[in-house]
PQR file of N, CA, C, O and H, with PARSE charges and radii, in Angstrom:
ATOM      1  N   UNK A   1     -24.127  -6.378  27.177 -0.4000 1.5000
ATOM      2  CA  UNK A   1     -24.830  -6.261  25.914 -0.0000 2.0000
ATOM      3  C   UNK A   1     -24.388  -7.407  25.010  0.5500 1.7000
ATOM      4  O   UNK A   1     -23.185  -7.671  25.020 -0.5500 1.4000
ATOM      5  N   UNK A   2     -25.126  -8.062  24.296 -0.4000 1.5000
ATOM      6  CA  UNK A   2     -25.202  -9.528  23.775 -0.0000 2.0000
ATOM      7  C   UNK A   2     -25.118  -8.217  21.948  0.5500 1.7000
ATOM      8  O   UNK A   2     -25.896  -7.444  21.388 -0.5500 1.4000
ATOM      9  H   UNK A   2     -26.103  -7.848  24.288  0.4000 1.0000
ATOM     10  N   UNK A   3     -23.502  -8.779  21.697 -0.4000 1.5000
ATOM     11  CA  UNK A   3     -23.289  -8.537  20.160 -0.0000 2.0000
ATOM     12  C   UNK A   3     -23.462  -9.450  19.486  0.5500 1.7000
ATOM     13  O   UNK A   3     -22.940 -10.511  19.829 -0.5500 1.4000
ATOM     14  H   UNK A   3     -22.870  -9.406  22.152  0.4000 1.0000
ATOM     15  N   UNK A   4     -24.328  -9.387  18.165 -0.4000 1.5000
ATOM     16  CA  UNK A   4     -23.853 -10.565  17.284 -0.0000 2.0000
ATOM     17  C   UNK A   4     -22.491 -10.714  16.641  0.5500 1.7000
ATOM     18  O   UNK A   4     -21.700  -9.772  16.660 -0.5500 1.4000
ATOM     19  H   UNK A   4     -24.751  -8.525  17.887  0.4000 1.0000
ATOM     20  N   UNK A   5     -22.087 -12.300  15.860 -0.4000 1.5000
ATOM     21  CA  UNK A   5     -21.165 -12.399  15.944 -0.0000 2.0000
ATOM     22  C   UNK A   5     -20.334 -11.553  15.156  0.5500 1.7000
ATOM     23  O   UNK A   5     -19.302 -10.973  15.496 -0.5500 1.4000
ATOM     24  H   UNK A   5     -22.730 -13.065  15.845  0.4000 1.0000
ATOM     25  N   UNK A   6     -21.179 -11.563  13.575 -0.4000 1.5000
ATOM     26  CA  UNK A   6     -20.359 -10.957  12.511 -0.0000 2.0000
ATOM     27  C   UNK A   6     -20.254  -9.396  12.914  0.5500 1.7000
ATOM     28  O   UNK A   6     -19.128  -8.898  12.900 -0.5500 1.4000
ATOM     29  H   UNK A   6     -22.017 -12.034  13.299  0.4000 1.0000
ATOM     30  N   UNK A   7     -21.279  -8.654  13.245 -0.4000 1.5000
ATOM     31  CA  UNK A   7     -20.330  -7.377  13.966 -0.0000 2.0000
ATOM     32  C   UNK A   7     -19.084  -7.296  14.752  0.5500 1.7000
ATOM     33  O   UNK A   7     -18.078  -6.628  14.514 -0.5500 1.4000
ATOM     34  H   UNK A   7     -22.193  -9.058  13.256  0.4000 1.0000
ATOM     35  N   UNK A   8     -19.298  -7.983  15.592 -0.4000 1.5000
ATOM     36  CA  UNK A   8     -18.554  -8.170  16.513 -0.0000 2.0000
ATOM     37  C   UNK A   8     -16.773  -8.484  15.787  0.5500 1.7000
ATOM     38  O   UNK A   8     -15.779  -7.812  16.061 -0.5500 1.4000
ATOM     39  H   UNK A   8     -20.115  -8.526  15.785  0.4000 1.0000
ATOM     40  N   UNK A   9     -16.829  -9.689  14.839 -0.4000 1.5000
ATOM     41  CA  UNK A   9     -15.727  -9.970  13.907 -0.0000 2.0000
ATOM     42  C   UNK A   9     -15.669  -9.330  13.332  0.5500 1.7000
ATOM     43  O   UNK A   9     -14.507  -8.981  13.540 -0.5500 1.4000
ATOM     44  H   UNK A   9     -17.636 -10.236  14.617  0.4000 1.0000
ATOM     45  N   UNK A  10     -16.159  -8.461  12.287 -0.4000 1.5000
ATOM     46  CA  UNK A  10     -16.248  -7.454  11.690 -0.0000 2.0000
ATOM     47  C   UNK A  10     -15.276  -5.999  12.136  0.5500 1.7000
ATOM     48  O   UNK A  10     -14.496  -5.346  11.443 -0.5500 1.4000
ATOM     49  H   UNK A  10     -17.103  -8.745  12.118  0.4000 1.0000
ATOM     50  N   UNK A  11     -15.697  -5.827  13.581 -0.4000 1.5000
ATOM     51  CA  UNK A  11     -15.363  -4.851  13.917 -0.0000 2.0000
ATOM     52  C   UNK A  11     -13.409  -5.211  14.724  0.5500 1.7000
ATOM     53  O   UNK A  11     -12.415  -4.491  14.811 -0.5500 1.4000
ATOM     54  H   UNK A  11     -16.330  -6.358  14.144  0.4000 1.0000
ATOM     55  N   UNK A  12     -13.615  -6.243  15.023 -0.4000 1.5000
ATOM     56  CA  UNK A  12     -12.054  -6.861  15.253 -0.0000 2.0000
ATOM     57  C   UNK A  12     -11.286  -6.898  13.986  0.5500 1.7000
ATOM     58  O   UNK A  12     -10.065  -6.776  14.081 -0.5500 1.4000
ATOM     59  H   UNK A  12     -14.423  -6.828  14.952  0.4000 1.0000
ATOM     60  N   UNK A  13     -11.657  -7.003  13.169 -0.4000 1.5000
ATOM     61  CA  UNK A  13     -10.523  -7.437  11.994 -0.0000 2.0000
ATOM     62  C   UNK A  13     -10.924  -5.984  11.479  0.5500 1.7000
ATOM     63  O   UNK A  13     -11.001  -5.937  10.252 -0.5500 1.4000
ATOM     64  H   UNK A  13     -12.649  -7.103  13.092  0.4000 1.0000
ATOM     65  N   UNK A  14     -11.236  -4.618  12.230 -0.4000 1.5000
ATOM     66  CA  UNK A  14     -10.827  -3.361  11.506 -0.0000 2.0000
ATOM     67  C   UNK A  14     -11.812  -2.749  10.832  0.5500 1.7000
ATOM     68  O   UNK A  14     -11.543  -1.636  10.382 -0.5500 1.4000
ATOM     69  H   UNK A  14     -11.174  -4.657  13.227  0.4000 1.0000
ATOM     70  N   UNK A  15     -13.181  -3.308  10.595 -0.4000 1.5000
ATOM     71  CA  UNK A  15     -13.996  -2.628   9.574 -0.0000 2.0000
ATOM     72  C   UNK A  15     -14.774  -1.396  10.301  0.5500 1.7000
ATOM     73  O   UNK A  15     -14.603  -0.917  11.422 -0.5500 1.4000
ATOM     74  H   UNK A  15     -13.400  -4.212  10.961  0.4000 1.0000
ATOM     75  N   UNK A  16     -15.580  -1.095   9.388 -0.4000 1.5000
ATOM     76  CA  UNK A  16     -16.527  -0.418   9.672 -0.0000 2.0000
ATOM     77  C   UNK A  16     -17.732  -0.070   8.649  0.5500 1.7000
ATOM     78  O   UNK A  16     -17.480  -0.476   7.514 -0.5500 1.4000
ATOM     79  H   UNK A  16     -15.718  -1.484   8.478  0.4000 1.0000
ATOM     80  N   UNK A  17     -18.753   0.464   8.750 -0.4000 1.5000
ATOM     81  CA  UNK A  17     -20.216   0.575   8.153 -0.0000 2.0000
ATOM     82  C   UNK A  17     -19.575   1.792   6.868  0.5500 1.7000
ATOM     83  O   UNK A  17     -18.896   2.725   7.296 -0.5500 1.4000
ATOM     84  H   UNK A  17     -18.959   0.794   9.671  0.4000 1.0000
ATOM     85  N   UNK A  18     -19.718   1.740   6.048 -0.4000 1.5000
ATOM     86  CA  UNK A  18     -19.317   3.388   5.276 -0.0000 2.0000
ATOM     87  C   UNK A  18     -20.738   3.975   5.128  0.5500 1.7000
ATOM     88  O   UNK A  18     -21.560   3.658   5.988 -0.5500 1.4000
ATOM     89  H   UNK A  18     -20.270   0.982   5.700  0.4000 1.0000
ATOM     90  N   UNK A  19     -21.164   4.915   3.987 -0.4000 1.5000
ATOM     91  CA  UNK A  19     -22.329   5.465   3.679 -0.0000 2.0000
ATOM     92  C   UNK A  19     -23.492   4.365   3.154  0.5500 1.7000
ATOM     93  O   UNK A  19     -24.721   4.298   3.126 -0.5500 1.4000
ATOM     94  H   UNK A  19     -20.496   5.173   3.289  0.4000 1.0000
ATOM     95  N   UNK A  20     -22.856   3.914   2.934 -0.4000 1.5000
ATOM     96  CA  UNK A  20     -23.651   2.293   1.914 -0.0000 2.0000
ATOM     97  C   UNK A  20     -24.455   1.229   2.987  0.5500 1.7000
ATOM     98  O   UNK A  20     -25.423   0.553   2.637 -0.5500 1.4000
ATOM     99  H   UNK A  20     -21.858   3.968   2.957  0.4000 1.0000
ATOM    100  N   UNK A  21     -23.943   1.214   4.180 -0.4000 1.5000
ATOM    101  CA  UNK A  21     -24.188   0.502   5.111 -0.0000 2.0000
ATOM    102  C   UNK A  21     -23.565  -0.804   4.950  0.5500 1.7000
ATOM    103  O   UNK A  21     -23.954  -1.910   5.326 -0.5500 1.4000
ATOM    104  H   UNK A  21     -23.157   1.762   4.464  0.4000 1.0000
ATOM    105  N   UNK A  22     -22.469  -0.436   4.286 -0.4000 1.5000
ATOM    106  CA  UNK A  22     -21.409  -1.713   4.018 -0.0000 2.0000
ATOM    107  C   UNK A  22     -20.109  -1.934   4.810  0.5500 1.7000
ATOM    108  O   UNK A  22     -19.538  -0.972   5.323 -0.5500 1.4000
ATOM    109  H   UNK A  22     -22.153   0.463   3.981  0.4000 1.0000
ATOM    110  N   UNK A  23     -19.772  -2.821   4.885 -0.4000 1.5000
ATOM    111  CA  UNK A  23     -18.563  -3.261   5.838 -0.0000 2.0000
ATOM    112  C   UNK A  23     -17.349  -2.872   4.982  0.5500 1.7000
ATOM    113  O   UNK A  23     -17.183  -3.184   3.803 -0.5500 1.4000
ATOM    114  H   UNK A  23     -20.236  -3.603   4.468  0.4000 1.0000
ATOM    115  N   UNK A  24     -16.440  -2.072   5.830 -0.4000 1.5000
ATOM    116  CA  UNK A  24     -15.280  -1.766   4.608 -0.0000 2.0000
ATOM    117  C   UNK A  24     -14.356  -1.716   5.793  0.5500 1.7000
ATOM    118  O   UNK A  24     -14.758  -1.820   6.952 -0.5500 1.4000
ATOM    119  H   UNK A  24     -16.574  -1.819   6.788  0.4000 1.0000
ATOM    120  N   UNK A  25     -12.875  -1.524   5.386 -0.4000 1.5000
ATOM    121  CA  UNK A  25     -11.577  -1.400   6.023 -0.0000 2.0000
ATOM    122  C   UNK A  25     -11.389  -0.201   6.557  0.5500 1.7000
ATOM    123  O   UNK A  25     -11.406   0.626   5.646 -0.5500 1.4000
ATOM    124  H   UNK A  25     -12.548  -1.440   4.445  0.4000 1.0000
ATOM    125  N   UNK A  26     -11.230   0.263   7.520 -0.4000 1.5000
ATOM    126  CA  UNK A  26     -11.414   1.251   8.118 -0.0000 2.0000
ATOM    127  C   UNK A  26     -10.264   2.365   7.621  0.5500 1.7000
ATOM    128  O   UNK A  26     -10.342   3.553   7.934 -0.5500 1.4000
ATOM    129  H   UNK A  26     -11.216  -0.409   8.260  0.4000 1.0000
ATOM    130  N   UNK A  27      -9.438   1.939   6.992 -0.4000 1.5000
ATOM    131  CA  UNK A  27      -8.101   2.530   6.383 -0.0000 2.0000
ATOM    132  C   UNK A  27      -8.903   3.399   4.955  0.5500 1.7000
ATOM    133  O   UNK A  27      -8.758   4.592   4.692 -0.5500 1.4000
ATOM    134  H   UNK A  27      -9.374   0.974   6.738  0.4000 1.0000
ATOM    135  N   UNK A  28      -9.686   2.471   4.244 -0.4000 1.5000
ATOM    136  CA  UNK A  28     -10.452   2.552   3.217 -0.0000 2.0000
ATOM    137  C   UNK A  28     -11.156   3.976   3.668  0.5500 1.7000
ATOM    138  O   UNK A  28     -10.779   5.017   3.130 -0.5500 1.4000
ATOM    139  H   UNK A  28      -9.803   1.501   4.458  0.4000 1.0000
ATOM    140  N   UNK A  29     -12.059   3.987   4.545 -0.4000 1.5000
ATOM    141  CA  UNK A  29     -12.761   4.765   4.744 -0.0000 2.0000
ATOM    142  C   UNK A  29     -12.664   6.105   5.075  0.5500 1.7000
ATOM    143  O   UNK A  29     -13.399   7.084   4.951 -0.5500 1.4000
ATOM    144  H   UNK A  29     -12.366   3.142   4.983  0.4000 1.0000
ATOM    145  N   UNK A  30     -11.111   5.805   5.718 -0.4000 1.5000
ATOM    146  CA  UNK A  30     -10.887   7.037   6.359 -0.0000 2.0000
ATOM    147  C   UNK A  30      -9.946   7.972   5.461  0.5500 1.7000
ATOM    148  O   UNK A  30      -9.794   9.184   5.613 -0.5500 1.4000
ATOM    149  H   UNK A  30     -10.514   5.009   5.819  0.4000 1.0000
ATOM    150  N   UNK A  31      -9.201   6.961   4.259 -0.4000 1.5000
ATOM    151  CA  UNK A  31      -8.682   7.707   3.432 -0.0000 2.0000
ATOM    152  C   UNK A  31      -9.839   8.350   2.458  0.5500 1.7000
ATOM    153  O   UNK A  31      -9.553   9.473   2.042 -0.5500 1.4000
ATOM    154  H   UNK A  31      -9.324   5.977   4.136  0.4000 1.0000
ATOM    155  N   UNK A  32     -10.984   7.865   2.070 -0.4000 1.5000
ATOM    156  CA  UNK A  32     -12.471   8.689   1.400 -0.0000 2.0000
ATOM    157  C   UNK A  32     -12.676  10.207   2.355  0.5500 1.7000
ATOM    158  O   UNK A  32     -12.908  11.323   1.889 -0.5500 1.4000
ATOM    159  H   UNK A  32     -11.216   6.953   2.409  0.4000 1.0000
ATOM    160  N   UNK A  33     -12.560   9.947   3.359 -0.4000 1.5000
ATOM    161  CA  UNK A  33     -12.914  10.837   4.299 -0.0000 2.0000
ATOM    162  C   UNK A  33     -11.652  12.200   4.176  0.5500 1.7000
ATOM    163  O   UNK A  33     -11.768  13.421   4.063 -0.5500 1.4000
ATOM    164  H   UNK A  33     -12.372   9.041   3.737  0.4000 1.0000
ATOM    165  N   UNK A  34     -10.850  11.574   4.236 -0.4000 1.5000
ATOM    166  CA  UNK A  34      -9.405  12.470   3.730 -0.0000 2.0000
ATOM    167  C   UNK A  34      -9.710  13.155   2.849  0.5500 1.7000
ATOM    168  O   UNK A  34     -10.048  14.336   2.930 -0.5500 1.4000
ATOM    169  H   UNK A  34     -10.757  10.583   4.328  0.4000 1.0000
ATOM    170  N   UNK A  35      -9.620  12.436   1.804 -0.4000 1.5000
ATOM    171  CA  UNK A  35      -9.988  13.431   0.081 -0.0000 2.0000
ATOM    172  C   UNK A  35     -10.977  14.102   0.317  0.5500 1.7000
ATOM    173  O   UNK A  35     -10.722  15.277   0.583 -0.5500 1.4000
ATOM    174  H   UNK A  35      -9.345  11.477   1.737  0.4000 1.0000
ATOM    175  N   UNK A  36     -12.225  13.763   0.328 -0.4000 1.5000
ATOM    176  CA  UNK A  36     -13.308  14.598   0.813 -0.0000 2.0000
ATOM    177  C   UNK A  36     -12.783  15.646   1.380  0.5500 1.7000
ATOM    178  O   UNK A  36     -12.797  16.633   0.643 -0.5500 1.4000
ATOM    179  H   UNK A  36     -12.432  12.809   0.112  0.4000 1.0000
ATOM    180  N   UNK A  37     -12.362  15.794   2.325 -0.4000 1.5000
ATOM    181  CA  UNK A  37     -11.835  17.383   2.962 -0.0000 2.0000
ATOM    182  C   UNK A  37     -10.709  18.020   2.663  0.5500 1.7000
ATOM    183  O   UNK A  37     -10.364  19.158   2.980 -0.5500 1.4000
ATOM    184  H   UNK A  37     -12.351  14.993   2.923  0.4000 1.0000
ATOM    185  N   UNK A  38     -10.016  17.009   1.871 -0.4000 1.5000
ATOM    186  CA  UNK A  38      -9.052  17.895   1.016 -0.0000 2.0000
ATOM    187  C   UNK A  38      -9.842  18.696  -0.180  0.5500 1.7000
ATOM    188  O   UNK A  38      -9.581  19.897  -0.108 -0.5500 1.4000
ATOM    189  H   UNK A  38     -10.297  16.085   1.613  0.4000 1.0000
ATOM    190  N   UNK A  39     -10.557  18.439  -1.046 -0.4000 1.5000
ATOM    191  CA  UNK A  39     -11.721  19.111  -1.734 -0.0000 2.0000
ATOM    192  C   UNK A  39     -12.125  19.848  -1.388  0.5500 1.7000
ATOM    193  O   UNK A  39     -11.964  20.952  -1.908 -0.5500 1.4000
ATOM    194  H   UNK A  39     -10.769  17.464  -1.104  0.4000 1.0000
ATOM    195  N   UNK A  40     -13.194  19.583   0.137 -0.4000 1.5000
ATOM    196  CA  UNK A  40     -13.440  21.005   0.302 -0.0000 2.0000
ATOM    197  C   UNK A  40     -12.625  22.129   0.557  0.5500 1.7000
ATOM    198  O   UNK A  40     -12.825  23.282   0.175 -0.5500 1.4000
ATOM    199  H   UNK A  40     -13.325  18.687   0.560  0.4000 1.0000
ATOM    200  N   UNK A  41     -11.520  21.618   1.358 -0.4000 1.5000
ATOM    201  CA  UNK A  41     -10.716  23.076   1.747 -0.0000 2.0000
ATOM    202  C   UNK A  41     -10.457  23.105   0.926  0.5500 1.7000
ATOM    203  O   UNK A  41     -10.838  24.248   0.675 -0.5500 1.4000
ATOM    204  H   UNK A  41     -11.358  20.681   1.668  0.4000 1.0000
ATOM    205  N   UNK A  42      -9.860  22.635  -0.304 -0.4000 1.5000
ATOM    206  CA  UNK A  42      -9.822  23.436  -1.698 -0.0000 2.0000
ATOM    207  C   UNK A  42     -10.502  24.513  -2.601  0.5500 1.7000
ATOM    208  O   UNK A  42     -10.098  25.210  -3.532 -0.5500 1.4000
ATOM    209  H   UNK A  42      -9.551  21.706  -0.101  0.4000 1.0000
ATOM    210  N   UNK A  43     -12.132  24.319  -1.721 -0.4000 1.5000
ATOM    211  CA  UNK A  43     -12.991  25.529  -2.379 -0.0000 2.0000
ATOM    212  C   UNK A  43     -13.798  24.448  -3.457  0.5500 1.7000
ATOM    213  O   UNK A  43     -14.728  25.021  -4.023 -0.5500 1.4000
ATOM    214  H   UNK A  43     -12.460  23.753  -0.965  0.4000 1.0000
ATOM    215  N   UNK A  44     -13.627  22.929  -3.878 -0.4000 1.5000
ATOM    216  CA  UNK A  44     -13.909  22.270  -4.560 -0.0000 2.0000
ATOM    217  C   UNK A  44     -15.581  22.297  -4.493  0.5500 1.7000
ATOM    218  O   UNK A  44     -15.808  22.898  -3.443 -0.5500 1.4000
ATOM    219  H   UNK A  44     -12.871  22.463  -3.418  0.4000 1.0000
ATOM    220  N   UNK A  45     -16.718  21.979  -5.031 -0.4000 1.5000
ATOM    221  CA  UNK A  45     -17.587  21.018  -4.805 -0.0000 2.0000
ATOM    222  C   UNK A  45     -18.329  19.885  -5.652  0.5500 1.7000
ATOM    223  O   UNK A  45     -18.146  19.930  -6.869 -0.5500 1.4000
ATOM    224  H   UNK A  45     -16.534  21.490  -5.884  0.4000 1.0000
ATOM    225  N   UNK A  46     -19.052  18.993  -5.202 -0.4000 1.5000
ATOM    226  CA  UNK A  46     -19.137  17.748  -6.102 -0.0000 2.0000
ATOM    227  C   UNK A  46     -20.541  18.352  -6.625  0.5500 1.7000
ATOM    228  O   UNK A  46     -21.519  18.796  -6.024 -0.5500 1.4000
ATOM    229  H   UNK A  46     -19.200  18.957  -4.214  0.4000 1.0000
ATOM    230  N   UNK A  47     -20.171  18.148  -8.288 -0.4000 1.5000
ATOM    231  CA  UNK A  47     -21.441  18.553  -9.314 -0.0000 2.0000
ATOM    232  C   UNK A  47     -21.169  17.467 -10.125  0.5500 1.7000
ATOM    233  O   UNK A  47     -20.132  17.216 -10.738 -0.5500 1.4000
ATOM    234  H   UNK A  47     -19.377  17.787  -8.777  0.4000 1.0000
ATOM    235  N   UNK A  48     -22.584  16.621 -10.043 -0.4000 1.5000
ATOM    236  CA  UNK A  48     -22.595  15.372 -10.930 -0.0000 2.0000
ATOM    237  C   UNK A  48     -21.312  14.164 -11.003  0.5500 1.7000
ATOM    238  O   UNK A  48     -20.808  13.504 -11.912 -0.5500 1.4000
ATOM    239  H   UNK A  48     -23.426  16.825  -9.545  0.4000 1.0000
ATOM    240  N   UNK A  49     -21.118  14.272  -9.634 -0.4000 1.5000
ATOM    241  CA  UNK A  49     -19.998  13.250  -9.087 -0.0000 2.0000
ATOM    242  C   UNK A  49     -18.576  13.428  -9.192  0.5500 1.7000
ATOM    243  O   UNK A  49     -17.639  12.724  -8.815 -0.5500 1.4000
ATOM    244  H   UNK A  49     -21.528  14.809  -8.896  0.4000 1.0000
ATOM    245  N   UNK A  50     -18.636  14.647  -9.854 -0.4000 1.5000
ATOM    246  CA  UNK A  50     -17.272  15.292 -10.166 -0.0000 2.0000
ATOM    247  C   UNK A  50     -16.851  16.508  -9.532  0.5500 1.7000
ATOM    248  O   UNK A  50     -17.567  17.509  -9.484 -0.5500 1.4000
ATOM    249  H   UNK A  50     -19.397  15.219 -10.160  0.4000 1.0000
ATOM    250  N   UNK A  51     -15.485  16.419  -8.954 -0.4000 1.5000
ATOM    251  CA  UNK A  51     -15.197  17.826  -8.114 -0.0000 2.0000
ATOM    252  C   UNK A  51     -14.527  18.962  -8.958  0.5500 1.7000
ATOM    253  O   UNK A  51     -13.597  18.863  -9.759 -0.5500 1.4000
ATOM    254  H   UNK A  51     -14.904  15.606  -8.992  0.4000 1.0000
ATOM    255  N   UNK A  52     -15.119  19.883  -8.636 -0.4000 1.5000
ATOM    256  CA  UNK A  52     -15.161  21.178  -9.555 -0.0000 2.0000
ATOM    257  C   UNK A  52     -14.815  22.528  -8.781  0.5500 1.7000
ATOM    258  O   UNK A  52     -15.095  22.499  -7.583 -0.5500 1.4000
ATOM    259  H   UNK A  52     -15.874  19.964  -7.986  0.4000 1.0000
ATOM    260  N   UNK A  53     -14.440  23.315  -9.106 -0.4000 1.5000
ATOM    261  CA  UNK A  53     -14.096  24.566  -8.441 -0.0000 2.0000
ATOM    262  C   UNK A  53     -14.883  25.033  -8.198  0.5500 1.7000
ATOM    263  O   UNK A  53     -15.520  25.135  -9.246 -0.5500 1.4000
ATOM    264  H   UNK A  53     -14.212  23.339 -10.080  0.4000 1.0000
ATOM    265  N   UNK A  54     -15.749  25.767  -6.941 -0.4000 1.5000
ATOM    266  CA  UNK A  54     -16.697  26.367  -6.529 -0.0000 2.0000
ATOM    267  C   UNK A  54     -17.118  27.443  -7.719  0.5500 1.7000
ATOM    268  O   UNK A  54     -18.300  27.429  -8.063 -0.5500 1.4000
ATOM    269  H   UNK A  54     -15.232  25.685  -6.089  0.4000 1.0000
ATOM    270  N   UNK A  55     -16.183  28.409  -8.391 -0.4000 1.5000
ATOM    271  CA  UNK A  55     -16.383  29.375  -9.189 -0.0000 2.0000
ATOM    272  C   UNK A  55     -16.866  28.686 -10.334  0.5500 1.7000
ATOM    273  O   UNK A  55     -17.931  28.949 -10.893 -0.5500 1.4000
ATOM    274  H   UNK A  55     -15.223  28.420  -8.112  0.4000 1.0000
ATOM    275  N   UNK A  56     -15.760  27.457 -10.804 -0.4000 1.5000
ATOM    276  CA  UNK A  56     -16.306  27.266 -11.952 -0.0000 2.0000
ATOM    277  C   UNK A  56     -18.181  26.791 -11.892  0.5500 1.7000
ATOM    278  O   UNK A  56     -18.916  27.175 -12.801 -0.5500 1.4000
ATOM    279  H   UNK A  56     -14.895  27.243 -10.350  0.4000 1.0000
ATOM    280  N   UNK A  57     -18.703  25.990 -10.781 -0.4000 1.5000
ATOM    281  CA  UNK A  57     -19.919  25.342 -10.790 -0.0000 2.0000
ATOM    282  C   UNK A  57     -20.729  26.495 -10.609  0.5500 1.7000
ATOM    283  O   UNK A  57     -21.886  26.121 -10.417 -0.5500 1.4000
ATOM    284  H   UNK A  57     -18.106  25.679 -10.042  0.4000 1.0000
ATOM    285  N   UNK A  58     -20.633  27.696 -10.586 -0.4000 1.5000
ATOM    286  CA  UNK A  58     -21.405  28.853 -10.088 -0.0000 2.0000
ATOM    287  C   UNK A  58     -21.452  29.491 -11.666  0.5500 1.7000
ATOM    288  O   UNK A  58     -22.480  30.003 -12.111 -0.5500 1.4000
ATOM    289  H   UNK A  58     -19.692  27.999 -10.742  0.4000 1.0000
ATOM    290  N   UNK A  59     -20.374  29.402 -12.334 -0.4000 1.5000
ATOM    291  CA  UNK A  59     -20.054  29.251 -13.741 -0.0000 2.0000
ATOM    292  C   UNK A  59     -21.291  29.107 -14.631  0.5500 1.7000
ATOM    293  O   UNK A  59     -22.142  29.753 -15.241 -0.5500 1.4000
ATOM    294  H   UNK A  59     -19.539  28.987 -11.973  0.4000 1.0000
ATOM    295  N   UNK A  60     -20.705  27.359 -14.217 -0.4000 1.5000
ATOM    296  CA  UNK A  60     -21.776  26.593 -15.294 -0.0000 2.0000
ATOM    297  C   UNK A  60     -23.642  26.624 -14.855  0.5500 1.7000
ATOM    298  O   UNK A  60     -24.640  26.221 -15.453 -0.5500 1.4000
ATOM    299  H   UNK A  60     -20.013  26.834 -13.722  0.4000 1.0000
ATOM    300  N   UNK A  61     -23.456  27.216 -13.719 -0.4000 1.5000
ATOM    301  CA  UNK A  61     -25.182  27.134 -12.772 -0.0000 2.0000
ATOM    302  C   UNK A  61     -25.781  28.388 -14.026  0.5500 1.7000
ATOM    303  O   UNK A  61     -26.642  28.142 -14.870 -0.5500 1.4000
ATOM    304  H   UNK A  61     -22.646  27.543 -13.233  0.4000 1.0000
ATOM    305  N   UNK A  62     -25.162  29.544 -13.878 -0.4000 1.5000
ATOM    306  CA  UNK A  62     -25.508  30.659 -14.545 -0.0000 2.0000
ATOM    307  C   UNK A  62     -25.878  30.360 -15.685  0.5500 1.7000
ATOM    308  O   UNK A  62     -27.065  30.412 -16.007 -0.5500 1.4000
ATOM    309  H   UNK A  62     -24.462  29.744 -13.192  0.4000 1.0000
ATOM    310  N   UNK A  63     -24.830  29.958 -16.578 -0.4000 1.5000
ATOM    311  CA  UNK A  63     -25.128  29.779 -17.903 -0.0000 2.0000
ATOM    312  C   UNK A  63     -26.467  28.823 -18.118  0.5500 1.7000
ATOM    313  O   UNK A  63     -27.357  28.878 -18.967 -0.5500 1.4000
ATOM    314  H   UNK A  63     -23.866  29.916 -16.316  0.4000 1.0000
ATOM    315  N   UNK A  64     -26.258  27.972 -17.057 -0.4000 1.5000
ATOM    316  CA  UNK A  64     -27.631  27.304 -17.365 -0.0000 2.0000
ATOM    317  C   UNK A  64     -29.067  28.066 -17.243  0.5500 1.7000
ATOM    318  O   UNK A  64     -29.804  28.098 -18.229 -0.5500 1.4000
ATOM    319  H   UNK A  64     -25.536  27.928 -16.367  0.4000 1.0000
ATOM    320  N   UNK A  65     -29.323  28.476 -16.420 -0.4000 1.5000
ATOM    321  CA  UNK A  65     -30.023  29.597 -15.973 -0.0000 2.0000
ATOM    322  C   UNK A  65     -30.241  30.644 -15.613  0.5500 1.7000
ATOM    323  O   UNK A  65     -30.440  31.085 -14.481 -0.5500 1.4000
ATOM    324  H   UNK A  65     -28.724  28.449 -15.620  0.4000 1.0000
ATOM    325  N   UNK A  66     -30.192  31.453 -17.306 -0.4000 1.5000
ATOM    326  CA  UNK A  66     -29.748  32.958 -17.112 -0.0000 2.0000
ATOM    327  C   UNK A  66     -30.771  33.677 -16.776  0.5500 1.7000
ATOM    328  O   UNK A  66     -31.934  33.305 -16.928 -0.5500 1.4000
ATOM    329  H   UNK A  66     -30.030  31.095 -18.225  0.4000 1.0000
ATOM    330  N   UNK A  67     -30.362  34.962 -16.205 -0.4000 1.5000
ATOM    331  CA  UNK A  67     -31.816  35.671 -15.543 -0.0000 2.0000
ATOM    332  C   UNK A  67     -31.717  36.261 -14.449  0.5500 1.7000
ATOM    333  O   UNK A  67     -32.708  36.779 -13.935 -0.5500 1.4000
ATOM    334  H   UNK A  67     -29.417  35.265 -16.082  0.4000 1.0000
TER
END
């Protein structure tokens, strides 16, 4: 299989694609990936880019839309 080059270098010096479809450090990525699941097993979830306590976002859902 015929790689091009910059993948190919890319992927030697450690990177990888993240969500963005961007080339990042694979250390980088995998520590995002870390936190991320430290959050969730926390019960955390992301509301408006911010991680929040499951209760509390169920919280603030209600108040928004009572009924």
């Amino acid at each position: 299989m015929d790689i091009p080059d910059h993948i190919r270098n890319a992927v030697y010096a450690g990177q990888v694609l993240d969500d963005d479809g961007k080339w990042k450090p694979l250390d980088q990525v995998l520590a995002k990936e870390k936190e991320f699941l430290k959050h969730l097993e926390n019960g955390d979830v992301l509301v408006d880019d911010r991680w929040v306590p499951l209760a509390l976002a169920r919280e603030q859902q209600n108040q928004r839309s009572p009924g």
